[in-house]
C-alpha positions in Angstrom: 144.0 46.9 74.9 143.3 43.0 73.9 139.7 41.6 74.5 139.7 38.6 76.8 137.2 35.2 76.5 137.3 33.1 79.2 136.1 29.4 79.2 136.3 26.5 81.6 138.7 23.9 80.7 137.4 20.9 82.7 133.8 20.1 83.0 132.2 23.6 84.7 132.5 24.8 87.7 136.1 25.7 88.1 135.7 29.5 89.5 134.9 31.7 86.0 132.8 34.1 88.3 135.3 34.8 90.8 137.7 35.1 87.8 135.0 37.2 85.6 134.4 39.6 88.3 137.8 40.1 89.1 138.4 40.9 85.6 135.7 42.6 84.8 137.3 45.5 86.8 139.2 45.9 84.1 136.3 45.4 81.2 133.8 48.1 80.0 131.6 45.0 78.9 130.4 41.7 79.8 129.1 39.7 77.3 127.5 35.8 78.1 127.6 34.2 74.3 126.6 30.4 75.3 124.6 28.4 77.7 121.5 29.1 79.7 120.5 29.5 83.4 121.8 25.6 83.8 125.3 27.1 84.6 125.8 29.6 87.7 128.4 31.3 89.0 129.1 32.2 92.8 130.7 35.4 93.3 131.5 36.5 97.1 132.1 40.0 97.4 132.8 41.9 100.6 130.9 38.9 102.7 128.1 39.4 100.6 127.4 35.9 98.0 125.6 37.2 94.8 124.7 33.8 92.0 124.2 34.3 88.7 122.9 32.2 86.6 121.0 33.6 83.6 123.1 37.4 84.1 126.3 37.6 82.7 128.6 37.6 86.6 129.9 41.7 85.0 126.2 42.9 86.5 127.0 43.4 90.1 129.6 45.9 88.9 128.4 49.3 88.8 129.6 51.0 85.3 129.7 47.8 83.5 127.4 46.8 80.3 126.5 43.5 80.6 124.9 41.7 77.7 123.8 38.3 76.9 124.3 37.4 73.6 123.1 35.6 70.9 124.5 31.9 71.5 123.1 32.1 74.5 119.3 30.5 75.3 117.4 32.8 77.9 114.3 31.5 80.3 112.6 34.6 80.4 110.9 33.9 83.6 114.2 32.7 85.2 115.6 36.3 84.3 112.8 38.0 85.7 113.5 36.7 89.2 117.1 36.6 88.8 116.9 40.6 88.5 114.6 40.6 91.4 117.1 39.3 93.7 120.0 41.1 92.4 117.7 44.1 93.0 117.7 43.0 96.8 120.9 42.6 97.0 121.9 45.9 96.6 122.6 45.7 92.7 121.0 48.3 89.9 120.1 46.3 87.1 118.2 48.6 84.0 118.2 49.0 80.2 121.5 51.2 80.7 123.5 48.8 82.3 121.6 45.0 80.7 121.0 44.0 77.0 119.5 41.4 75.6 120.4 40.2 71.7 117.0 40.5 69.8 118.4 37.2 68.1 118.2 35.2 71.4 116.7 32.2 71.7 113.6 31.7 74.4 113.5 28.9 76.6 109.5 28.2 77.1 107.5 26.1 80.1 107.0 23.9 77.4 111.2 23.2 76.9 111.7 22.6 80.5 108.6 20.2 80.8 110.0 18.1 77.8 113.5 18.2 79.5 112.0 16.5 82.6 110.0 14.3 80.7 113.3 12.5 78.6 115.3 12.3 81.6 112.4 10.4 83.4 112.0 8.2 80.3 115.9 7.3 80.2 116.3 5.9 83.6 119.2 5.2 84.5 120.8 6.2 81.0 119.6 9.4 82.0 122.4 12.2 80.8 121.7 14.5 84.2 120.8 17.4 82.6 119.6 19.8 85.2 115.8 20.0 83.5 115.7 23.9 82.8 114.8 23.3 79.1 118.4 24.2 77.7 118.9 20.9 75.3 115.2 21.7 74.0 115.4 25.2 73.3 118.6 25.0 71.2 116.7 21.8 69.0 114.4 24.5 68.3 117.2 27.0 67.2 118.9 24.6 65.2 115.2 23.3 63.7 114.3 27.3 62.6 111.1 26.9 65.0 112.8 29.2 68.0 110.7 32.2 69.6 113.7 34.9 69.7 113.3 37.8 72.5 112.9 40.0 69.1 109.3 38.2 68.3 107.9 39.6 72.0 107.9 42.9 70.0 105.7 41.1 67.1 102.1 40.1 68.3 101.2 39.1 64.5 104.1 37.4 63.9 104.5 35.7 67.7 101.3 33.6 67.0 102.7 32.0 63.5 105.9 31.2 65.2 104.0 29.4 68.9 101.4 27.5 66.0 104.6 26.2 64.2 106.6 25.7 67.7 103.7 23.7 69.0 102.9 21.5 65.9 106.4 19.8 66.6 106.1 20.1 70.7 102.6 18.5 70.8 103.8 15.5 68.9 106.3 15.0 71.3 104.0 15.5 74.0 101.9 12.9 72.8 104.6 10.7 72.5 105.4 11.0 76.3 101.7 11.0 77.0 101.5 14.1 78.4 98.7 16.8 77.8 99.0 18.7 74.7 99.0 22.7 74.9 97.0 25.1 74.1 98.3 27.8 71.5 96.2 30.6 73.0 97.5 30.0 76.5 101.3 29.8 75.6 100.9 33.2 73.8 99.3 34.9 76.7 102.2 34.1 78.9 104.6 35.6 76.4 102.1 38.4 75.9 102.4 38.8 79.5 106.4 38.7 80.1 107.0 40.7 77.1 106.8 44.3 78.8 109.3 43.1 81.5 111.7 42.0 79.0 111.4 44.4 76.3 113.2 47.2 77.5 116.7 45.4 77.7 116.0 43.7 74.2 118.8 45.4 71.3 121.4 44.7 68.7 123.7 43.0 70.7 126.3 42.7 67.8 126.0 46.6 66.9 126.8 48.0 70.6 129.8 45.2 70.6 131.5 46.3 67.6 130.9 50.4 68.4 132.3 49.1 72.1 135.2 47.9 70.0 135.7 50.7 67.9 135.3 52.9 70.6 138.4 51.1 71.9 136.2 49.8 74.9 137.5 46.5 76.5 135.4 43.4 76.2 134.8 40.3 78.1 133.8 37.5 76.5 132.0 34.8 79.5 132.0 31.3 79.1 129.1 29.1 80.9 129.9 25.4 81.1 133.5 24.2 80.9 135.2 23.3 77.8 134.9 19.3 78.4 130.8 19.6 78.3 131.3 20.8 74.5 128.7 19.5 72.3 131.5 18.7 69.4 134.4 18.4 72.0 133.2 16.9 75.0 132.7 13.7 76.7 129.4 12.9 74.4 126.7 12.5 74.9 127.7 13.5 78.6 127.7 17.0 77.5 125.7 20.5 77.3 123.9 21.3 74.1 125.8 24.3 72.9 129.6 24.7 72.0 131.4 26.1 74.9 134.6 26.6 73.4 136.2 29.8 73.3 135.3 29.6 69.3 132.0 30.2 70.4 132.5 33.4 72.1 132.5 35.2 68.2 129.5 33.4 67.0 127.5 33.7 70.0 127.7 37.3 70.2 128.0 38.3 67.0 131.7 39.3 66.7 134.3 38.1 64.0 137.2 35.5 65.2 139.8 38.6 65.4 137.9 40.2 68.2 138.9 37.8 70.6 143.1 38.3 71.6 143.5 36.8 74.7 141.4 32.8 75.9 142.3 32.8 79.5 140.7 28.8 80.3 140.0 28.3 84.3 141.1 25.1 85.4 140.8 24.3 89.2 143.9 22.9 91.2 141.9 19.6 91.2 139.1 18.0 88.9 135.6 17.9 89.7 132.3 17.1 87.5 128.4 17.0 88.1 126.5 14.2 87.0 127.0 11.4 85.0 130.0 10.7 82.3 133.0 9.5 82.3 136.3 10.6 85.1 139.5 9.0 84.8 140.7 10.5 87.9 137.4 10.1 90.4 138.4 9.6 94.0 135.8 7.5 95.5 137.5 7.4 99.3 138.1 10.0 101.8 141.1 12.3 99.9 137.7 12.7 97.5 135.1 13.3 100.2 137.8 15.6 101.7 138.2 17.4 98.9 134.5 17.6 98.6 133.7 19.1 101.7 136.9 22.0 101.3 135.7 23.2 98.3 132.5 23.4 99.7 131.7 21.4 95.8 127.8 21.6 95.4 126.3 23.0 92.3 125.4 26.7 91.8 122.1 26.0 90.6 121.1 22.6 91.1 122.6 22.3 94.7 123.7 18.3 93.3 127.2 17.1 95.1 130.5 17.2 92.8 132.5 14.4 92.2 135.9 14.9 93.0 139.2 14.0 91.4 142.8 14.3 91.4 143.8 17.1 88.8 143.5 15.8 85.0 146.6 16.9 83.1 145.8 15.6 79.8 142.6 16.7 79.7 143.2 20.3 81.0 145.7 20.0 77.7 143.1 18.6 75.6 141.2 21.7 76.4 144.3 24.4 75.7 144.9 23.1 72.3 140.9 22.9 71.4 140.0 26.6 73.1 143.4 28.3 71.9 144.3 28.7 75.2 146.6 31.7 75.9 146.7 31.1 79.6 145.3 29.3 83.0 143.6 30.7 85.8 144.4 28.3 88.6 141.6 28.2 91.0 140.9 27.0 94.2 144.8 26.3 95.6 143.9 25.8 99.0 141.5 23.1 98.6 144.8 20.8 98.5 146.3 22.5 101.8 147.5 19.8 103.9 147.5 17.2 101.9 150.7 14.7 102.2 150.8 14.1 98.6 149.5 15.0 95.5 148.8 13.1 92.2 148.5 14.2 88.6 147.5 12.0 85.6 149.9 13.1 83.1 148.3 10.0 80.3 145.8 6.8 79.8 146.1 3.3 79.8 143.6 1.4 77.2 144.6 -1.8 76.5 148.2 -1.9 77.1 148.7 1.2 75.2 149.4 4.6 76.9 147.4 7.2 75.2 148.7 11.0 75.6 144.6 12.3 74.5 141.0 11.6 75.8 139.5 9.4 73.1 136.5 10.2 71.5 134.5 7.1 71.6 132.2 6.6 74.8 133.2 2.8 75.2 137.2 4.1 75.4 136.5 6.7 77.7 134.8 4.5 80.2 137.6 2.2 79.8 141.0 4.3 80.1 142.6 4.0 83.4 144.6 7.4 85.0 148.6 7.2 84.7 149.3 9.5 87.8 152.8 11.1 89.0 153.0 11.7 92.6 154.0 14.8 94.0 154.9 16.2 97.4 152.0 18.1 99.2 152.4 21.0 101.5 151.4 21.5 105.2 151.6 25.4 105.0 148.2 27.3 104.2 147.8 29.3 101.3 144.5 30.5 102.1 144.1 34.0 100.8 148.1 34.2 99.3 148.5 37.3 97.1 152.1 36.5 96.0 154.2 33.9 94.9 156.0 34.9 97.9 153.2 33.8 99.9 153.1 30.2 99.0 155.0 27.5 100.2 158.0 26.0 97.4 156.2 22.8 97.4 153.0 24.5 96.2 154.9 26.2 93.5 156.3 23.3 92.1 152.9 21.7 91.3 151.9 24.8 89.6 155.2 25.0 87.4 154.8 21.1 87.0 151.3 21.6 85.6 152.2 24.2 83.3 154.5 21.7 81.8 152.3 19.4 81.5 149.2 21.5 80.2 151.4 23.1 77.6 149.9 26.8 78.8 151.2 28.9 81.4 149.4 29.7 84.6 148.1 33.3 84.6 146.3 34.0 87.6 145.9 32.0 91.1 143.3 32.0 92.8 143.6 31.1 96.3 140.2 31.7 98.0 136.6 32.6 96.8 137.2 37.1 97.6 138.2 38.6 94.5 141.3 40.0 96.0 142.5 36.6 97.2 144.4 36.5 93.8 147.7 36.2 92.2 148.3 38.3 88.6 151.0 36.9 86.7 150.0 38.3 83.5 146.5 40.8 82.8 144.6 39.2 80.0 143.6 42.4 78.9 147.4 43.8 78.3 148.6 44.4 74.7 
């Protein structure tokens, strides 16, 4: 039984929780090992829409441990209300089926209030982060100065740790002229969120490697696609954790070997919230069309998607950096209907063709898309469970895009219900 990480290999938003919940099915545990409550995932389940944001998307099956992990930077407050309205929804959420690494990172009032503050002060070289505190919190991991969800346990220790937080935090404030805070007053509100939080709180790593042991299958649950990487994205247009499938051992506490099988999600198309660099951007109706059939708002933020024609040598880019065993094809019949379809298969940059997305900023705003045309299909294939069930045009794009990614495709996805899927091969067989 292999252990499956899956990661976005465009820029987010390409269907993981569909995917994740469909595979989770076949998982014992869930496990979120980057990101924050900046990323969400819409799953649609028997009519009823559940989003997850902070929860790892394996919580709204029953039997399933979910756990979020160390790499991962948790609002505590967000979580809170995130439970609440699972809790609504019909969906048990307790210590038995929700843990919490004791070596997580917290996201504080005070991250999200910086976050805002930076993007104000940037203007219009604001990066569009979506102000949740996310980029803050992990400059405190990295600078030794985090509150973990461990130190909630630690009254003594918790008021060292907010005195040393704060020293650095008020400075900034300062900076921004803002209102400096008070130490007492950050510590209450910990003092007071700790009971709700404590209970999930454990060794993430410990349960992971029993699960394994046990010979317990594990799903490893990316956030933000693989192009937001904070070493392999489009930077400084990116997240500020590695998303990479890489990550998936270190930010659960696992060795490389655990993971055997990177499944990336790539959508039939290319889409991307806020600002950076996109080659293939469609600016006229085929984009707004596009738009409006993939119904492409954020999760979490609620912000429009730009829209493009699919990326080929990006979605490659990503295979070779994530290890990519195979591709999740989402969101099919998006391109229903559609006379003809493009693919960039390379970049022009100064009279050169260019077969990779270059690192440098200035290049990437420069390249221009080198697209083949392909012929679209009239024929829906809305809800298709078979290769049978799709038309021979649509088939040929996929098989043309696995040439070009270098990966083969191993699920399609052809509408948001989890059953509205195509298995080619089960990430989780041997």
């Amino acid at each position: 039984m292999a252990n499956a990480a899956v990661v976005g290999a465009q820029w987010g938003d390409e269907g993981k929780g569909k995917i994740v919940d469909w595979l989770s099915e076949r998982a014992d545990v869930v496990v979120r090992f980057q990101g924050g409550h900046n990323a969400g995932h819409t799953l649609v389940i028997d009519g009823v829409t559940y989003k997850c944001s902070a929860l790892p998307s394996g919580i709204v099956r029953p039997g399933k441990l979910a756990i979020i992990g160390n790499g991962v930077v948790l609002d505590p407050w967000a979580l809170i209300g995130e439970i609440e309205e699972m809790k609504a929804l019909g969906v048990a959420i307790t210590p038995e089926n929700l843990l919490i690494a004791e070596n997580t990172p917290l996201i504080l009032p005070v991250h999200r209030n910086l976050d805002q503050a930076r993007e104000r002060a940037l203007g219009n070289a604001r990066i569009g982060t979506t102000g949740r505190g996310i980029g803050p919190a992990y400059e405190d991991k990295a600078g030794r100065r985090a509150i973990r969800a461990g130190d909630l346990s630690e009254p003594d220790v918790l008021a060292d740790k907010v005195a040393v937080l704060l020293l650095h935090h008020n400075a900034l404030l300062r900076g921004f002229g803002m209102p400096e805070l008070d130490r007492d007053e950050v510590i209450a509100e910990l003092e007071g969120i700790a009971p709700k939080i404590l209970p999930f709180v454990g060794v993430a790593w410990r349960t992971l490697d029993e699960a394994r042991r046990a010979g317990r299958r594990i799903l490893y649950e990316g956030a933000q696609g693989a192009l937001l990487d904070i070493d392999h994205g489009t930077y400084p247009f990116v997240t500020s954790s590695n998303t990479v499938a890489g990550q998936a051992a270190t930010g659960s506490g696992q060795g490389p070997g655990a993971i055997e099988y990177v499944l990336g999600i790539a959508k039939a198309y290319t889409t991307r919230v806020g600002a950076g660099p996109f080659p293939t951007e469609l600016e006229d109706q085929i984009g707004i069309t596009l738009g409006e059939r993939g119904r492409e708002f954020g999760t979490v933020t609620g912000r429009r998607r730009r829209c493009g024609w699919f990326d080929a040598v990006l979605v490659r880019q990503s295979v070779k950096v994530n290890g990519i065993d195979g591709i999740a094809l989402t969101k099919m019949d998006v391109l229903d209907g559609l006379p003809e379809l493009k693919v960039c298969t390379g970049y022009r940059l100064d009279g050169e063709t260019l077969d990779h997305f270059p690192a440098s900023s200035v290049k990437q705003a420069r390249v221009e898309p080198v697209y083949e045309v392909m012929e679209g299909w009239s024929e829906s294939t809305q809800g298709a469970r078979s290769w049978a069930d799709l038309p021979a045009t649509a088939v040929k794009y996929v098989r043309r895009i696995e040439e070009l990614i270098e990966a083969p495709v191993a699920l399609l996805s052809t509408s948001p219900e989890r059953k509205d899927t195509i298995l080619v091969h089960d990430p989780f067989a041997d």
